[in-house]
LUMGU-804660 format. One record per residue (C-alpha): x, y, z; chain; residue number from 0; residue in three letters. Coordinates in Angstrom, 1 decimal. Layout:
<recs>
X_Y_Z_A_NUM_ALA $
...
</recs>
This chain:
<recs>
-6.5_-6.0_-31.5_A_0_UNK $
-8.2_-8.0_-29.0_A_1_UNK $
-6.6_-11.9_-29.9_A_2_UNK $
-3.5_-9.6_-29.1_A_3_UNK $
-4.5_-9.1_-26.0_A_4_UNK $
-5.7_-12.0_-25.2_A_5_UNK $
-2.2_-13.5_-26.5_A_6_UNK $
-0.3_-10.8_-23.9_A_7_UNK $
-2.6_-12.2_-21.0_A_8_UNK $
-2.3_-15.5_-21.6_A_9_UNK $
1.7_-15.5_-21.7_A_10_UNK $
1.8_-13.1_-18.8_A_11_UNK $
-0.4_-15.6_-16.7_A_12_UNK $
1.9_-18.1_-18.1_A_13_UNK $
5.0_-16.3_-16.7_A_14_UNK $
3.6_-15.5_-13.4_A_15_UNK $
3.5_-19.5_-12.3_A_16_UNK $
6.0_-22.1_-12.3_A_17_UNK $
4.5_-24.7_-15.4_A_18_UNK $
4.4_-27.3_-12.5_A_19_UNK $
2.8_-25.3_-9.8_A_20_UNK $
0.0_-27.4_-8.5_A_21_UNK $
-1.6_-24.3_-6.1_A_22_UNK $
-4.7_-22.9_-6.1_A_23_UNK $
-6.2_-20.6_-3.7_A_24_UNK $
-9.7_-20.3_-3.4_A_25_UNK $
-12.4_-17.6_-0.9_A_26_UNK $
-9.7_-15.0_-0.6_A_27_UNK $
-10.3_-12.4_1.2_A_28_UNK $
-8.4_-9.2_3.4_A_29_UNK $
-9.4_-7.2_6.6_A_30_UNK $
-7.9_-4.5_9.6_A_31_UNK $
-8.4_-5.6_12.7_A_32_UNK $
-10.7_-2.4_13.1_A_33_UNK $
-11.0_1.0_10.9_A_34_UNK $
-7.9_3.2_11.4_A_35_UNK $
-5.8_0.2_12.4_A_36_UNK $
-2.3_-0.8_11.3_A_37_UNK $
-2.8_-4.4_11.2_A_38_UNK $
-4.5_-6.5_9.0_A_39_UNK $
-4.8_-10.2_7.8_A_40_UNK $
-5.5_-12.5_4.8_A_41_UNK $
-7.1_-15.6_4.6_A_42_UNK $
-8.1_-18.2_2.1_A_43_UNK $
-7.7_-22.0_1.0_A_44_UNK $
-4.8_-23.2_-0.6_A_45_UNK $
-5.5_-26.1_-2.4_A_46_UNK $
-2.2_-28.9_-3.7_A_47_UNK $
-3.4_-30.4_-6.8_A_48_UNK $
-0.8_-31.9_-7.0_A_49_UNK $
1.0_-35.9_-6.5_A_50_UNK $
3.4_-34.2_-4.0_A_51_UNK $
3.5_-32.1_-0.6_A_52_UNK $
4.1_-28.8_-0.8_A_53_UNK $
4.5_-26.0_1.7_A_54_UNK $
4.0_-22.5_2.1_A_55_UNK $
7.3_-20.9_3.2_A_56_UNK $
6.4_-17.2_3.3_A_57_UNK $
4.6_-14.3_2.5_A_58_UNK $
5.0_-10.8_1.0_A_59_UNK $
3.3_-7.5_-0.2_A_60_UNK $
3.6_-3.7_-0.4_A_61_UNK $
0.5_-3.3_2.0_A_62_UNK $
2.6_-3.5_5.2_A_63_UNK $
6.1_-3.0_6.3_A_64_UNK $
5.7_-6.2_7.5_A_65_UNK $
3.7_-9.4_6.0_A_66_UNK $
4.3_-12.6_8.0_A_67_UNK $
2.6_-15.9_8.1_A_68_UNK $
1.1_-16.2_11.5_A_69_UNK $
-0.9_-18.6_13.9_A_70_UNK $
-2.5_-19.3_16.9_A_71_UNK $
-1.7_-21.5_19.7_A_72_UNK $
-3.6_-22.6_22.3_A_73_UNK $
-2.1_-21.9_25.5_A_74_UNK $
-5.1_-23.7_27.3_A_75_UNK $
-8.0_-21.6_30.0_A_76_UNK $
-9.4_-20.3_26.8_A_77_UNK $
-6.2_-17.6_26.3_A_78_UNK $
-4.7_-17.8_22.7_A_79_UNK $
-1.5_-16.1_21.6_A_80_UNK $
-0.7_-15.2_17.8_A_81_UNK $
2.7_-16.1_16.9_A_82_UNK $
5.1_-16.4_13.3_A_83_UNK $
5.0_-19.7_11.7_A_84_UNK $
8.3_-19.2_10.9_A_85_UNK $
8.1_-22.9_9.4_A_86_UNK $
5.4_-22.3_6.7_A_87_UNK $
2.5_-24.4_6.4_A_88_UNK $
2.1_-28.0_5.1_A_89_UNK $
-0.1_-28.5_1.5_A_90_UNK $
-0.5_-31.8_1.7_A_91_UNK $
-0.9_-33.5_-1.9_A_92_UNK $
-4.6_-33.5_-2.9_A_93_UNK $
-5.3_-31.2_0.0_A_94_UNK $
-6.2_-28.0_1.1_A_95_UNK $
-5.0_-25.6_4.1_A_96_UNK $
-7.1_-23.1_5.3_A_97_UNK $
-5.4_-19.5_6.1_A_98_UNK $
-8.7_-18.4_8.4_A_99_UNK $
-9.6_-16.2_10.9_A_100_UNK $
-8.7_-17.8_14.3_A_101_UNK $
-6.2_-20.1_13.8_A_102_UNK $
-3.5_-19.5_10.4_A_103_UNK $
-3.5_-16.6_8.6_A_104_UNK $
-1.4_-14.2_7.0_A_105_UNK $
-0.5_-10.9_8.7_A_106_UNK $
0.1_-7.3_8.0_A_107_UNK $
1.6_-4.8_10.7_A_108_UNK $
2.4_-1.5_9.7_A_109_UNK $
0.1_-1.0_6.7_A_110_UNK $
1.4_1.1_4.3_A_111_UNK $
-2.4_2.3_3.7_A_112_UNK $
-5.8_1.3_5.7_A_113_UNK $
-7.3_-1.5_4.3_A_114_UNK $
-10.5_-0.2_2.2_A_115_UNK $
-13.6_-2.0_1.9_A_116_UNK $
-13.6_-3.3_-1.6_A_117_UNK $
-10.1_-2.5_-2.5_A_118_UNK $
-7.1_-5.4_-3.6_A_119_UNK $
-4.0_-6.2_-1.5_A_120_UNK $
-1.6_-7.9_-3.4_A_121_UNK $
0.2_-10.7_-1.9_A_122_UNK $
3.2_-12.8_-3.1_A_123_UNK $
3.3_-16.6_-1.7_A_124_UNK $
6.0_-18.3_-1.8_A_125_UNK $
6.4_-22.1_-1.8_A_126_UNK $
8.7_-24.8_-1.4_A_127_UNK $
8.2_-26.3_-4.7_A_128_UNK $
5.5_-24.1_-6.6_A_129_UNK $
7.7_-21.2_-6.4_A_130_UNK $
6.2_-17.7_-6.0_A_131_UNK $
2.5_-17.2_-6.8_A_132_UNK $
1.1_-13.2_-6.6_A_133_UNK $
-2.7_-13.1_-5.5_A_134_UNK $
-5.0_-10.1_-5.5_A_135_UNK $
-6.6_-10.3_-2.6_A_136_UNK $
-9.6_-8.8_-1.9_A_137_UNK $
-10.7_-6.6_1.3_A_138_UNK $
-13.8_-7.4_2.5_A_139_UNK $
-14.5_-5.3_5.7_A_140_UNK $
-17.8_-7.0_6.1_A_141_UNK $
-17.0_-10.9_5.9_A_142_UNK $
-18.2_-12.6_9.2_A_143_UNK $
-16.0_-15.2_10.6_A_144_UNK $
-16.9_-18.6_8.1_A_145_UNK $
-14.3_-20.9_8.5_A_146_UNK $
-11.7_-21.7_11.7_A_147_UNK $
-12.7_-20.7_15.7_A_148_UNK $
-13.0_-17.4_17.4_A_149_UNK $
-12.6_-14.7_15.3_A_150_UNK $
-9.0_-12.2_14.4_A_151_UNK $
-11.0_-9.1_15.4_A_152_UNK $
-10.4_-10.3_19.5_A_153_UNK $
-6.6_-10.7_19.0_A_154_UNK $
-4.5_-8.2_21.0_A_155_UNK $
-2.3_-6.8_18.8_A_156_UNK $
-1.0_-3.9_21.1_A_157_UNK $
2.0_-6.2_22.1_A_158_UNK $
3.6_-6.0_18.5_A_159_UNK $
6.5_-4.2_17.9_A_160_UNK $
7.3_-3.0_14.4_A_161_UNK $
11.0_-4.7_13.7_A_162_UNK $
10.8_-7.1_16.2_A_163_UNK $
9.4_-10.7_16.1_A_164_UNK $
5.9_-11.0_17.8_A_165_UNK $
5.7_-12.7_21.5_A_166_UNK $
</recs>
């Protein structure tokens, strides 16, 4: 009984991946912006194992009714604004991206459900040339800002409208 389910894991993990995906994401974790909110984000490190460039082209997940990749640009006098990255994100071969609080990230608005400490928000990347990797991402309410500038939890999200591209 149990070599068969270690046989149904093993070819389920093998069907969930391209054979040549060269993708591995690392320090996942997920957070609201505040308790009760509708927005959330994800980050983590995506490391390219692999000989060639990749790139993340988008994002998607049940949580929300929408999921976008998102970033931050500096608009200089200290003032940043959060806006799609509707071109992805470079994985460089042999490198790493980091999808962290302040700067890229992925982005929930409209969740379907609030975002509960220890709970798993599955999230579906897709890439250019790894294809479409699902990650269970954890919520960690508590997580302190580790890795990138500032922190999410300052971000003005009141300018959002559901439906419409961010400004």
């Amino acid at each position: 009984m149990y070599a068969k389910l270690v046989l149904a894991g093993a070819c389920a993990l093998a069907l969930s991946t391209p054979a040549d995906a060269d993708i591995v994401v690392s320090d996942a974790y997920a957070r609201a912006s505040m308790p009760g909110a509708r927005t959330g984000a994800a980050f983590m490190v995506i490391r390219n194992t692999g000989a060639e460039d990749d790139r993340l082209l988008s994002v998607s997940s049940d949580a929300a009714a929408r999921v976008e990749l998102h970033s931050h640009i500096d608009q200089g006098g200290g003032v940043m604004k959060m806006r799609e990255a509707e071109e992805g994100f470079a994985i460089p071969a042999h490198g790493d991206h980091a999808l962290a609080r302040g700067g890229d990230h992925v982005m929930f608005m409209g969740l379907a459900a609030p975002f509960d400490d220890g709970a798993e928000v599955s999230v579906t990347l897709t890439f250019e040339k790894a294809g479409d990797i699902v990650v269970a991402i954890p919520v960690d309410l508590e997580r302190m800002p580790d890795h990138g500038a500032g922190g999410h939890d300052g971000m003005d999200h009141g300018k959002m409208k559901m439906g419409t591209p961010s400004e």
